[in-house]
N, C-alpha and C positions, 0 to 999 in steps of 0.2 A: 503513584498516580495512575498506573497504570487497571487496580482493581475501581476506581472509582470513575474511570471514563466508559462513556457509556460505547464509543467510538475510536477504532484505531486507525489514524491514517499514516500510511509510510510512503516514504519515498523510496524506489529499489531498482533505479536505475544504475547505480554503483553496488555491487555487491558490499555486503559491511555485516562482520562477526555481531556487532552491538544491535542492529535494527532488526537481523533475522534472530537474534534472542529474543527481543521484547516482541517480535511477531508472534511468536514461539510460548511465550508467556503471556500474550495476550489469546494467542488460540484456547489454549489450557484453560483462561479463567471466562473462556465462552461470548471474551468480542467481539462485536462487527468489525470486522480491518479491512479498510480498502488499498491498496500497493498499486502505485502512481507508477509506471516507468514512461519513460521518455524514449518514444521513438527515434532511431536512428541516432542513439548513441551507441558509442564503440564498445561496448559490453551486451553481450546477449540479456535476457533477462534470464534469472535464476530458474530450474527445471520444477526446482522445490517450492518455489512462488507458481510459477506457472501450471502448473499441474496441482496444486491442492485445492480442494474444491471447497472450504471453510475461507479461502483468502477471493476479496472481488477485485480485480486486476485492471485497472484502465490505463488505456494510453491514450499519451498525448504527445503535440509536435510543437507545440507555445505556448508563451504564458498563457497568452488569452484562452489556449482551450484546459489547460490546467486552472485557472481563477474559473473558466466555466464549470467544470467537474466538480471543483470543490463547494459551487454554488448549490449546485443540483441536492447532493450528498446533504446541505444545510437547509433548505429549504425544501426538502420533504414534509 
């Protein structure tokens, strides 16, 4: 699935062995991945997210600004 999207969106407010693979393999096969974390949750966000400049990293603090971001992101 992953070579036939044109668009990667992850969630990475919980660190996860599984998402940062397919981040990792969507980098590689030259994705746009956007990585959603969620302000003020109890986990930092990852260094390896945050600092890679191939990954676009938005935050949000509710649904509503999360359903907005993802609107933006599809209505380009």
């Amino acid at each position: 699935m992953l070579q036939d999207a044109d668009i990667v969106i992850a969630e990475v407010s919980t660190p996860s062995l599984g998402v940062g693979y397919e981040i990792g393999l969507a980098e590689k096969l030259g994705k746009k991945i956007i990585c959603l974390y969620k302000e003020g949750s109890n986990k930092s966000l990852s260094a390896m997210i945050n600092g890679n400049k191939n990954l676009i990293v938005k935050k949000y603090k509710t649904k509503k600004d999360l359903f907005r971001i993802i609107d933006k992101i599809f209505n380009k």
